[in-house]
C-alpha positions as CSV (number, residue, x, y, z in Angstrom):
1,X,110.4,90.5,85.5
2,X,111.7,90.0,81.9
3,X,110.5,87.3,80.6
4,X,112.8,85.5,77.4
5,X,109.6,83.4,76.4
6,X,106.6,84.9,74.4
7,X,103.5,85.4,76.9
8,X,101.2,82.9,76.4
9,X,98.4,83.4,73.5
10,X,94.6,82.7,74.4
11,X,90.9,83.7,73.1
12,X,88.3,84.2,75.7
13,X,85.5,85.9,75.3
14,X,85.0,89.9,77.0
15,X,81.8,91.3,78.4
16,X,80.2,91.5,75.1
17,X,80.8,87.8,74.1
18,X,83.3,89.2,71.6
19,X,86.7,86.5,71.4
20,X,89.8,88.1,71.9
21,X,93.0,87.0,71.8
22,X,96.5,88.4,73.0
23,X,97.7,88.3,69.4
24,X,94.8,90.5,68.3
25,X,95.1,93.2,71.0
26,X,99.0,93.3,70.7
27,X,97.9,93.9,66.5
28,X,95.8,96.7,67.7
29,X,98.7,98.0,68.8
30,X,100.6,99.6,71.9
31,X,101.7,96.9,74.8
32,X,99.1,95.4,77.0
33,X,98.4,95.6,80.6
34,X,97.0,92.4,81.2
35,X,95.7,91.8,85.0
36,X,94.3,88.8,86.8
37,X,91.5,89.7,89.6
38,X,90.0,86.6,91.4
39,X,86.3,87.6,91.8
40,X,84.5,90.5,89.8
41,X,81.9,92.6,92.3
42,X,83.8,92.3,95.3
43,X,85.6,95.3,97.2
44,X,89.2,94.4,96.2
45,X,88.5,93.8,92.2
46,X,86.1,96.6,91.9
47,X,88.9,99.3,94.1
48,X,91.7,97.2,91.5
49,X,89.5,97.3,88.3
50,X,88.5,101.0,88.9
51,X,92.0,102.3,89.6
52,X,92.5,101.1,86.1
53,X,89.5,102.8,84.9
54,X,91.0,106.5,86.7
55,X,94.0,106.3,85.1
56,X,92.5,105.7,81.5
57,X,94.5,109.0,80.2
58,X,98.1,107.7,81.7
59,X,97.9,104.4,79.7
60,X,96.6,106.0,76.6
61,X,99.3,108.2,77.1
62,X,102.0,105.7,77.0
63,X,99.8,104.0,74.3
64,X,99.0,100.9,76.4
65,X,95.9,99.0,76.1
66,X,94.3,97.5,79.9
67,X,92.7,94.3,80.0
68,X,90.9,92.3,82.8
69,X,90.5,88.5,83.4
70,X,89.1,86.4,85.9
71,X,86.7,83.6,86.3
72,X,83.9,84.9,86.2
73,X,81.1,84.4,83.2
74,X,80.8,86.7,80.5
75,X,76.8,88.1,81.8
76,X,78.9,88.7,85.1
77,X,81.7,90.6,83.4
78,X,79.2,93.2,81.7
79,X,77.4,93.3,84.8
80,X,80.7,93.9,86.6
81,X,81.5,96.2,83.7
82,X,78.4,98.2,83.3
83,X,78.3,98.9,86.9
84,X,81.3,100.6,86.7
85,X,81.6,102.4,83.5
86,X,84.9,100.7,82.6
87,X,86.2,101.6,79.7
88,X,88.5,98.3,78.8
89,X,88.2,94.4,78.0
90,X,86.9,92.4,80.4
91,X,87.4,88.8,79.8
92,X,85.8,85.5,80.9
93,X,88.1,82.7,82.1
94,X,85.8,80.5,83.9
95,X,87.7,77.0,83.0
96,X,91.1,78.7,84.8
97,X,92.9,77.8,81.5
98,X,94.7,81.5,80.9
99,X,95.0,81.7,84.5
100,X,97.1,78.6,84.4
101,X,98.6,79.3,81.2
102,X,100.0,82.6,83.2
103,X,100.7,80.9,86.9
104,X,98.2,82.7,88.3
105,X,95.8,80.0,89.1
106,X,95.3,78.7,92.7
107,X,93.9,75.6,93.8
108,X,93.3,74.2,97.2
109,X,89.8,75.3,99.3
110,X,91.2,78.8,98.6
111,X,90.7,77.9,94.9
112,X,86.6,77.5,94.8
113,X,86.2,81.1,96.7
114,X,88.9,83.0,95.1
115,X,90.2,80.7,91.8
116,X,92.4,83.3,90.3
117,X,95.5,85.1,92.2
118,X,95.9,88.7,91.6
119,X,98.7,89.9,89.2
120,X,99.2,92.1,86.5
121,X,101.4,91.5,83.4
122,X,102.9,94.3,81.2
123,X,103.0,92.4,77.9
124,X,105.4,94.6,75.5
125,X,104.4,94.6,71.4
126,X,107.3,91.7,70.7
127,X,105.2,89.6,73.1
128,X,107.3,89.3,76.0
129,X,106.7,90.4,79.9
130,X,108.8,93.3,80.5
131,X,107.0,93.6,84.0
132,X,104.7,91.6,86.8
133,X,103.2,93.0,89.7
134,X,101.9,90.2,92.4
135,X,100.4,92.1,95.0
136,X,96.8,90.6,97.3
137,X,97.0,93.1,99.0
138,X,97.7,96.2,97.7
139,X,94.8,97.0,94.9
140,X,96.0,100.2,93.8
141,X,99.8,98.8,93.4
142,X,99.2,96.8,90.1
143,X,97.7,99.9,88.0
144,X,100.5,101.9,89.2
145,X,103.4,99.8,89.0
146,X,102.3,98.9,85.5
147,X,102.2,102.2,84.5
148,X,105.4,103.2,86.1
149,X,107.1,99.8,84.3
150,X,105.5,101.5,80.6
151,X,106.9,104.6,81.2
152,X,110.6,103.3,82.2
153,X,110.2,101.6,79.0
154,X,109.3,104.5,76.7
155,X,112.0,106.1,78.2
156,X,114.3,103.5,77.9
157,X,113.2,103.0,74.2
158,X,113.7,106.8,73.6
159,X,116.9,106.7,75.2
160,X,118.1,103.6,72.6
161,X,116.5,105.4,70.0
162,X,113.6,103.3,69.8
163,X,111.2,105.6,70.7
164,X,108.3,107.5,68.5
């Protein structure tokens, strides 16, 4: 999915209670990977979050940054992060705000066990989605379908002479 509108801006806070905003990752440079998982600790989001983790050395190498958001508190996102080892952002959306802000938000009885749909977003450096993976399913699709979308990219960059 190419989006023609700017993803939407937001500041939550990560694991460490440090604020971070899409406009200050994007500054840090390199596109982001942003992915929605509804519930940190369970066996879906951990298998998701930690195929992200793996494949630390295939973003890097693309020079994409990999960001995580759900619902959960920040004292749940470190614990949720410790746990693991992982390596990235993990940021606390517990009003739904981004969530909704990026359509991912469900509602319904669904809602109030799982309150955030799963779905990654390949945010490029100008801002805009250049891809979307919306799989509940399939944990593993959403690191590797955004990687495969940043390296079509690069290529396509190199091939317009855009590239590094």
């Amino acid at each position: 999915m190419n989006s023609p509108d700017p993803a939407p801006d937001f500041e939550l806070l990560d694991q460490d209670g440090t604020a971070r905003t899409l406009a200050g990752l994007l500054a840090e440079g390199g596109p982001v990977v942003l992915f929605f998982y509804p519930a940190a600790m369970t066996p879906g989001c951990t298998a998701e979050s930690c195929r992200f983790r793996d494949l630390a050395a295939e973003f890097a190498d693309v020079g994409a940054q990999r960001v995580g958001i759900s619902a959960d508190a920040v004292d749940t996102q470190r614990a949720f992060a410790d746990k693991n080892g992982f390596d990235y952002p993990l940021l606390a959306d517990p009003d739904g705000a981004v969530a909704r802000s990026y359509g991912v938000r469900r509602g319904g009885p669904l809602g109030s066990l799982a309150p955030t749909r799963r779905a990654t977003f390949v945010i490029d450096t100008d801002r805009r989605i250049r891809h979307t993976v919306a799989s509940e399913l399939r944990m593993q699709a959403h690191a590797d379908g955004a990687l495969r979308a940043l390296r079509e990219l690069r290529a396509a960059g190199e091939r317009d002479g855009r590239g590094e």
